[in-house]
Legacy VTK file of the C-alpha trace (Angstrom):
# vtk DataFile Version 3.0
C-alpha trace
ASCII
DATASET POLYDATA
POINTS 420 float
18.567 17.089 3.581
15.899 18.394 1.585
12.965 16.072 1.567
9.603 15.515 -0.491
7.309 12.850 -0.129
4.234 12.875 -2.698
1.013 12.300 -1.162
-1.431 13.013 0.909
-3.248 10.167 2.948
-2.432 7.630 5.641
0.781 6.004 4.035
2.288 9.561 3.619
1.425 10.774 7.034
3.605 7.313 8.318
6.426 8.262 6.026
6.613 11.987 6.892
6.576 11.142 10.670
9.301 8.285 10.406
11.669 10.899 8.091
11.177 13.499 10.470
12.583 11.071 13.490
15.765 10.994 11.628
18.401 13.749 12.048
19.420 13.654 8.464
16.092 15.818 7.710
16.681 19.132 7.601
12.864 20.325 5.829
10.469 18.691 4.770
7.465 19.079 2.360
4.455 17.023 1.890
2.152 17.594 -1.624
-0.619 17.746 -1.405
-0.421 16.714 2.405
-3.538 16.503 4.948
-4.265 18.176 8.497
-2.310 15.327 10.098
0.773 15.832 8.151
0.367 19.578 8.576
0.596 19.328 12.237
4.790 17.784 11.695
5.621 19.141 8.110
4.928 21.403 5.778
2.561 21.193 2.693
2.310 22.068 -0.644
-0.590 22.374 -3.300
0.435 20.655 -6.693
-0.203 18.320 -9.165
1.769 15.010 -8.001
0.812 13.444 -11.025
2.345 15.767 -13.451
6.189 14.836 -13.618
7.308 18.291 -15.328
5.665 20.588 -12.330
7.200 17.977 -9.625
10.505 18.388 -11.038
10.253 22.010 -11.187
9.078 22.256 -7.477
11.755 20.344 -6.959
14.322 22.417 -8.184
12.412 25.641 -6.921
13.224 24.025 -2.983
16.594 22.505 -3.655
14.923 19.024 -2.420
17.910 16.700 -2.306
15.127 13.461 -1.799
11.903 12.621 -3.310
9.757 9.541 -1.770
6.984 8.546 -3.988
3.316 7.530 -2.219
0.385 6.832 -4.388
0.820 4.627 -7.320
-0.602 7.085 -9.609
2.438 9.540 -9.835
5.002 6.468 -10.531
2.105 4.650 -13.349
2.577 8.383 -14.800
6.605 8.816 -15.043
7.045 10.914 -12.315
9.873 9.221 -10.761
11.591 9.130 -14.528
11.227 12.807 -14.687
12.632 13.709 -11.087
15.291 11.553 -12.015
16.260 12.924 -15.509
16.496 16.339 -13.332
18.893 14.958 -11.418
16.945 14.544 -8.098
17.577 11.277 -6.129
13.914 9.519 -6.026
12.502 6.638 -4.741
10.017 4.520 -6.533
10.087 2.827 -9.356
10.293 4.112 -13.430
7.095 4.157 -15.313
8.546 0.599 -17.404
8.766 -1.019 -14.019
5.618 -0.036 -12.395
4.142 -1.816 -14.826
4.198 -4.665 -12.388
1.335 -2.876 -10.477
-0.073 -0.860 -13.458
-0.953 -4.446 -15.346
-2.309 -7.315 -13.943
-1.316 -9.118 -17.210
2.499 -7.673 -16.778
2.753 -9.165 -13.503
1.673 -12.651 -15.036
3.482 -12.577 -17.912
6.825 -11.997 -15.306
5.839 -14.275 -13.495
5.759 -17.291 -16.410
9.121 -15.637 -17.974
11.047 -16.522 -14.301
8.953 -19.129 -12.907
7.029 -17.743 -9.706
4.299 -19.777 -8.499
1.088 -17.645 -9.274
-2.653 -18.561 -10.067
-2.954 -19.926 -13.715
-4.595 -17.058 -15.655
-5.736 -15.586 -18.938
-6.493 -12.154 -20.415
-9.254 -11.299 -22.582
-10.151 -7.776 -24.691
-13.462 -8.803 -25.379
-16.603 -10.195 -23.003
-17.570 -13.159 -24.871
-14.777 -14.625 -24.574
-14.022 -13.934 -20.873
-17.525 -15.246 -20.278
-16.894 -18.217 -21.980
-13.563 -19.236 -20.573
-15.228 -18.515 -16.882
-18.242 -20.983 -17.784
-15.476 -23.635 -18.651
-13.448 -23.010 -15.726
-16.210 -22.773 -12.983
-16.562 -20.783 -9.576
-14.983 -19.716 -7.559
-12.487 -17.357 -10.038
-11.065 -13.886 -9.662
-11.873 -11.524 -12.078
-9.489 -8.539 -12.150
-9.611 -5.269 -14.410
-6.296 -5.047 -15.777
-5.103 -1.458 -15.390
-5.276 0.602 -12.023
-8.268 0.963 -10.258
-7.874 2.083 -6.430
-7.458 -1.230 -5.185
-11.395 -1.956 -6.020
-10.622 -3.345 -9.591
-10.649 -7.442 -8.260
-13.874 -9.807 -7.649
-13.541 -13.032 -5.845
-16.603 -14.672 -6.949
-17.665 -17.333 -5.455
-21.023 -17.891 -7.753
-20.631 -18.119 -11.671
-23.784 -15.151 -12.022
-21.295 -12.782 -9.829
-17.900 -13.453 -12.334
-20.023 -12.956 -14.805
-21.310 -9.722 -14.020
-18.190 -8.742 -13.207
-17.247 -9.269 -16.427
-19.813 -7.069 -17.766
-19.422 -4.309 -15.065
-15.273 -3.978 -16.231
-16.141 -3.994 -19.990
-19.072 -1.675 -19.020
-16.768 1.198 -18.121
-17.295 0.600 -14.054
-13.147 0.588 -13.920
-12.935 3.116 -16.521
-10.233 2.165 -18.714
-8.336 -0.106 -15.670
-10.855 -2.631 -17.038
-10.518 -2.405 -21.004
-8.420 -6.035 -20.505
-9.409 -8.408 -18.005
-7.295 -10.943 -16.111
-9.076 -14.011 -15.116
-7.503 -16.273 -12.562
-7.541 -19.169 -10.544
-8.921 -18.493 -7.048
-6.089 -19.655 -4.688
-7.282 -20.886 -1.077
-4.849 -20.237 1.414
-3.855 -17.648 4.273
-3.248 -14.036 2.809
-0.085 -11.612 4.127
1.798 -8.727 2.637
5.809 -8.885 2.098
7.996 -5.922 2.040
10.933 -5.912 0.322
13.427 -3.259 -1.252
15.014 -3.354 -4.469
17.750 -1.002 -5.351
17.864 -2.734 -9.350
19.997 -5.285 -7.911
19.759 -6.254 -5.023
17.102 -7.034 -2.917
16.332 -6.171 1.065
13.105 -7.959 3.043
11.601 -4.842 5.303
8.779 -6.383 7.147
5.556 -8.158 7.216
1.987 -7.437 7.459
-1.569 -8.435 7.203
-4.611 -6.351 6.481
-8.035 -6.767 6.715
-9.610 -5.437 3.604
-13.700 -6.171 4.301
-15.685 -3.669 5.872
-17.717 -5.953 8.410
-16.551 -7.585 11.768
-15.248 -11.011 10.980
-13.812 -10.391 7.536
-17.506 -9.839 6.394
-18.440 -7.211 3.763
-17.187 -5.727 0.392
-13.703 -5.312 -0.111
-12.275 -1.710 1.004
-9.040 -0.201 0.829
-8.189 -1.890 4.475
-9.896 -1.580 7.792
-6.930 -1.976 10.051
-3.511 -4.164 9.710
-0.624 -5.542 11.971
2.859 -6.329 11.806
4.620 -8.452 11.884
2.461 -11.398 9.655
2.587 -15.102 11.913
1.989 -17.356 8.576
4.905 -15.574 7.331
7.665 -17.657 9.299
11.260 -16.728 8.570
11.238 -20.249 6.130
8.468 -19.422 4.443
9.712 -15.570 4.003
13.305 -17.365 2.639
10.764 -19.112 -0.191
9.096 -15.855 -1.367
12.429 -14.122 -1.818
13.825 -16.756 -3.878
11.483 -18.098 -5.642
9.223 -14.816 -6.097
11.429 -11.479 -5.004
14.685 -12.390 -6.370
13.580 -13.679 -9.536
11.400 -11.243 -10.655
13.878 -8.463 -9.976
16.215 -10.565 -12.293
13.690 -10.693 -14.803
12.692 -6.922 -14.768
16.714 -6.173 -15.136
17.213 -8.220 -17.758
14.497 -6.709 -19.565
16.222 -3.745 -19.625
13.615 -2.013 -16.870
15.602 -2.507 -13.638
13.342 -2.247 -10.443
13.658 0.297 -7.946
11.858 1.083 -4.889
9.393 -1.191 -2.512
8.233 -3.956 -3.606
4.844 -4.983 -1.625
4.544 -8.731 -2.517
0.719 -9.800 -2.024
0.840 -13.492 -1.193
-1.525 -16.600 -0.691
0.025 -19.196 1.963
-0.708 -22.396 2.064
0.908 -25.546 3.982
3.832 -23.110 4.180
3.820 -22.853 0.230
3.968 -19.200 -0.878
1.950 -18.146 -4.161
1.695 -14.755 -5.636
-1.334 -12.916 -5.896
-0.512 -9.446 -6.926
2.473 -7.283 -6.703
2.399 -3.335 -5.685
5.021 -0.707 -6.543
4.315 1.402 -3.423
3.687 0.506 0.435
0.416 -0.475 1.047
-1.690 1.381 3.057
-2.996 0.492 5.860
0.127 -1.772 6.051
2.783 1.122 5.161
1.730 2.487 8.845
2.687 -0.243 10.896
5.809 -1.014 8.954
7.040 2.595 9.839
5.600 2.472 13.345
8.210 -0.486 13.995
11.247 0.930 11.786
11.182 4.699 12.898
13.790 6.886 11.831
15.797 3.902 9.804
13.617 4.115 7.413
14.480 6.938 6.104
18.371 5.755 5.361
16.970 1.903 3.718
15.071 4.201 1.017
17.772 6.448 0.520
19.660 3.384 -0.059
17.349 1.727 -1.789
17.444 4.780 -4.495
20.915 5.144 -4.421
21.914 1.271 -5.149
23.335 0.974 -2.042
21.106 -1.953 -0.071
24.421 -3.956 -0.350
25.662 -2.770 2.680
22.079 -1.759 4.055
20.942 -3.641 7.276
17.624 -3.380 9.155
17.104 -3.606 12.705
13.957 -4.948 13.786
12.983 -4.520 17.438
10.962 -7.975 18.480
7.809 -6.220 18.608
4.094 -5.618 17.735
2.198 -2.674 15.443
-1.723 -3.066 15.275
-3.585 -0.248 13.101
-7.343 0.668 13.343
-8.901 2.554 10.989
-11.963 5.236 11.829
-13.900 5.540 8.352
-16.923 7.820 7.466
-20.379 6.302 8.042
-21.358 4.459 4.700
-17.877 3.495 3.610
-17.174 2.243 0.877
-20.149 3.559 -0.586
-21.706 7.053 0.114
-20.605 9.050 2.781
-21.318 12.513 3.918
-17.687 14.613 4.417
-17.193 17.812 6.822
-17.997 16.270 9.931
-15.402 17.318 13.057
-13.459 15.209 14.495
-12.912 15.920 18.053
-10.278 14.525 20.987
-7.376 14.141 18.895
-5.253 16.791 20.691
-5.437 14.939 23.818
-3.549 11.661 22.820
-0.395 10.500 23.196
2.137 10.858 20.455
5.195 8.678 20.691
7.453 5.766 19.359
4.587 3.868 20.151
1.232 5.562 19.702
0.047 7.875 17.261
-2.680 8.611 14.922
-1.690 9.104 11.424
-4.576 11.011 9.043
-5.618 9.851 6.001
-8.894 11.879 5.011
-8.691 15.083 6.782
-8.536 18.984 6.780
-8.856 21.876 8.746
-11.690 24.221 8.725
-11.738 27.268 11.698
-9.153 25.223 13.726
-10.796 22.032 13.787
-9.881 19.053 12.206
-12.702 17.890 9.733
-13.366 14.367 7.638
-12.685 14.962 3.916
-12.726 11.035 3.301
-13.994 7.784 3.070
-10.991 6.671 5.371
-9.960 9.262 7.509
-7.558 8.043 10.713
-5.176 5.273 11.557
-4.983 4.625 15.021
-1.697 2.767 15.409
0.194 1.656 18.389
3.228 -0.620 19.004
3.847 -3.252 21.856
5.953 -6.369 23.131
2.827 -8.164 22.178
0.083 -7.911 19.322
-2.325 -8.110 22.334
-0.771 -5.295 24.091
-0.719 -3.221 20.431
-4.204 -3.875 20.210
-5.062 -2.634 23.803
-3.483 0.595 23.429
-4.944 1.282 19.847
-8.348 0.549 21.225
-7.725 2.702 24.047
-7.181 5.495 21.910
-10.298 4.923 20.061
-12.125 5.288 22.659
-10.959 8.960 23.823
-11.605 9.947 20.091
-15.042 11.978 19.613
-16.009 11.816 16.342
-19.887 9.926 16.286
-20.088 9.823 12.153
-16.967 7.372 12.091
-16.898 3.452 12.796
-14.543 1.378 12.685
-14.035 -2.482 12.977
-13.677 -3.955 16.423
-11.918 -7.417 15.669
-8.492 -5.828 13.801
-6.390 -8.637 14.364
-8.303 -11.592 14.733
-6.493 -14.339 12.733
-3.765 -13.761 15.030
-4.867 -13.349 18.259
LINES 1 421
420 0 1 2 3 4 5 6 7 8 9 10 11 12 13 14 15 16 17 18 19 20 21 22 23 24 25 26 27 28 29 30 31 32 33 34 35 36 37 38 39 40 41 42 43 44 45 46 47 48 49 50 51 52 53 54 55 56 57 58 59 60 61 62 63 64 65 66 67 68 69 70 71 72 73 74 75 76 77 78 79 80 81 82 83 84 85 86 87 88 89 90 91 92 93 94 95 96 97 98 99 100 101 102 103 104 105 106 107 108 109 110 111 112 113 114 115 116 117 118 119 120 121 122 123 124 125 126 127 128 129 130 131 132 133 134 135 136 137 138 139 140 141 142 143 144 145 146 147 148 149 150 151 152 153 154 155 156 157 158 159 160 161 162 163 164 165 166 167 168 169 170 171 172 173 174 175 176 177 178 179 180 181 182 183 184 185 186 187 188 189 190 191 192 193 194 195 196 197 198 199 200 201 202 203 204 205 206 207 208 209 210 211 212 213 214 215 216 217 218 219 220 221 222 223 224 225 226 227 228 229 230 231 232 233 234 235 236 237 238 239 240 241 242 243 244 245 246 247 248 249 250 251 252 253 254 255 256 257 258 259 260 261 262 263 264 265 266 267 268 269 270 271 272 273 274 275 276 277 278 279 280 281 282 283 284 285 286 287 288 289 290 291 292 293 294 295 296 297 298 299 300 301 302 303 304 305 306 307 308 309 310 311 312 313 314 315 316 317 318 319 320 321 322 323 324 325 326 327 328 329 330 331 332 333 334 335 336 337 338 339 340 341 342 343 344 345 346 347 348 349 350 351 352 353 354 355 356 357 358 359 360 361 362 363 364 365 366 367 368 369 370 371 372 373 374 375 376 377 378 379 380 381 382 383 384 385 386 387 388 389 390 391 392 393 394 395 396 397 398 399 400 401 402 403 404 405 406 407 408 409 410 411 412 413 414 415 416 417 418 419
């Protein structure tokens, strides 16, 4: 087969190295790619988000698959278009991605089949957010509506910081992500990330995972795009999984078909646990990422064949097989992340670490200038390893850390905590 996954950071590097364990890949192209991916496939320079130039590249390299990263491309109807040309693609249409694409969509789901969620409301105008935060109290959530890079949410804990919030998403901060506003309940509880795919039909869970999204030791910080993650999640317990898929998964996919905007691809459930009581916080049409790289550090070249299956309504007769093991990921970020942060630095040492079934580092923010890999990013490596134990994960992923010369990264030095 023909293969093309869309992308080019940490998520797509894990894909492109799990499809390229599998025999059933015959080529495989990466757009717009990064050094990492480089290194195992080849890359191409295009506009992902511009569904009439994938499907044309598509037809240009007879790909027979297409895997869909970023949420971007599938928010923009790429996955429609590759589809209308005939090419077999996984990921969601633009109707369904609506699910991550609107806060307010996801809610309004969620009431029309009954998952447990926060109690929310949606507002156009500030005023009247303001005022319906005032009457609720702090701590609330206040979420821009639309896509925003995963930094569109505020947990705030003071009424002054909601409130500004609300100002900063009216204000244009989101750009138009914020034009609506979701306000919700803030849930207490334990958070973890569910897996699941969803041919239209059927439904098939594909791991756990929990991230750590602040930038400071301890969970301390503002919110990033994740520090590090591991795999499987412990507050996730096989009864507790059972609850999310039918109470959350299975009716929501229901819902979305009888709507007339069947769901297919990966659906990455956020969740809030509590006394073994699953609620939904947010739902993502894509793999997460950091999370995406320990999920395909423990399924390997399967993965591959569930999303082929998953985009070919087959997940019927689709089976996973889970090896009882561990996947801890650490990731090296550019000094001053998530704010400023100087790019073009080299990265040095990666050349002399192990690359297996159980170690690698995938890239997420990187290039290649006069044979040397270079930061381009605010994230920029995932150090991920696998073992019997999260413990013994963790070892080997700090191990490689330390044989990686790069002084104008840092990176968090308690990834996995809450577990261990």
């Amino acid at each position: 087969m023909n293969i093309l996954i869309l992308g080019g950071g940490g998520r797509e590097h894990a894909l492109a190295w799990a499809v390229m364990q599998n025999p059933k890949c015959d080529r495989l192209i990466v757009a717009p790619g990064n050094a990492g991916i480089a290194q195992i496939a080849e890359c191409a320079s295009i506009d992902i988000n511009d569904g009439g130039l994938v499907a044309t590249f598509a037809e240009e390299n007879a790909i027979d698959f297409v895997i869909v990263g970023p949420e971007a491309p599938l928010a923009a109807g790429v996955a429609d278009r590759l589809r209308n040309a005939g090419v077999t693609t996984f990921g969601p249409s633009k109707a369904a991605a609506e699910l991550e694409a609107s806060k307010g969509f996801t809610k309004e789901i969620c009431d029309a089949c009954g998952a447990p969620t926060a109690a929310w409301a949606r507002f156009t105008e500030a005023e009247a957010a303001k005022a319906y935060v005032r009457e609720q109290g702090a701590p609330i959530v206040v979420k821009a509506d639309g896509l925003a890079a995963g930094k569109g949410v505020i947990v705030a804990m003071e009424l002054d910081t909601a409130l500004a919030a609300i100002d900063d998403m009216f204000g244009g901060e989101f750009g138009d992500a914020g034009a609506e506003v979701v306000i919700e309940e803030f849930m207490e509880g334990e958070e973890a990330s569910f897996f699941v795919l969803v041919d239209g039909e059927e439904a098939l869970p594909i791991g756990t995972a929990q991230d750590h999204k602040r930038v400071g030791e301890g969970d301390t910080g503002p919110n990033t795009g994740g520090m590090g993650a591991y795999s499987p999640a412990p507050v996730l317990t096989d009864e507790v999984a059972q609850k999310v898929m039918d109470r959350i998964v299975k009716p929501t996919a229901a819902e979305m078909a009888r709507r007339g905007t069947p769901y297919q691809g990966v659906l990455y459930v956020g969740l809030m646990i509590k006394d073994g009581e699953p609620r939904l916080v947010e739902y993502n049409v894509r793999f997460g990422d950091p999370e995406c790289q320990v999920l395909m550090m423990r399924l390997g070249a399967q993965a591959l064949d569930l999303l082929q299956a998953a985009a070919e309504g087959r997940l019927a007769e689709a089976k996973v097989n889970w090896a009882d093991d561990h996947a801890m990921t650490v990731v090296m970020a550019a000094t001053g992340y998530p704010g400023a942060y100087e790019k073009g630095s080299v990265i040095g040492g990666l050349d002399a670490l192990p690359e297996s079934s159980s170690q690698m580092v995938f890239h997420a923010g990187t290039g290649e200038k006069d044979g040397q890999i270079v930061a381009t990013g605010g994230r920029v490596l995932n150090v991920t390893a696998r073992g019997a134990t999260l413990q013994e994960a963790r070892d080997r992923a700090y191990t490689m850390i330390d044989r990686i010369d790069w002084p104008e990264g840092f990176y968090r030095k308690d990834i996995g905590w809450r577990a261990l």
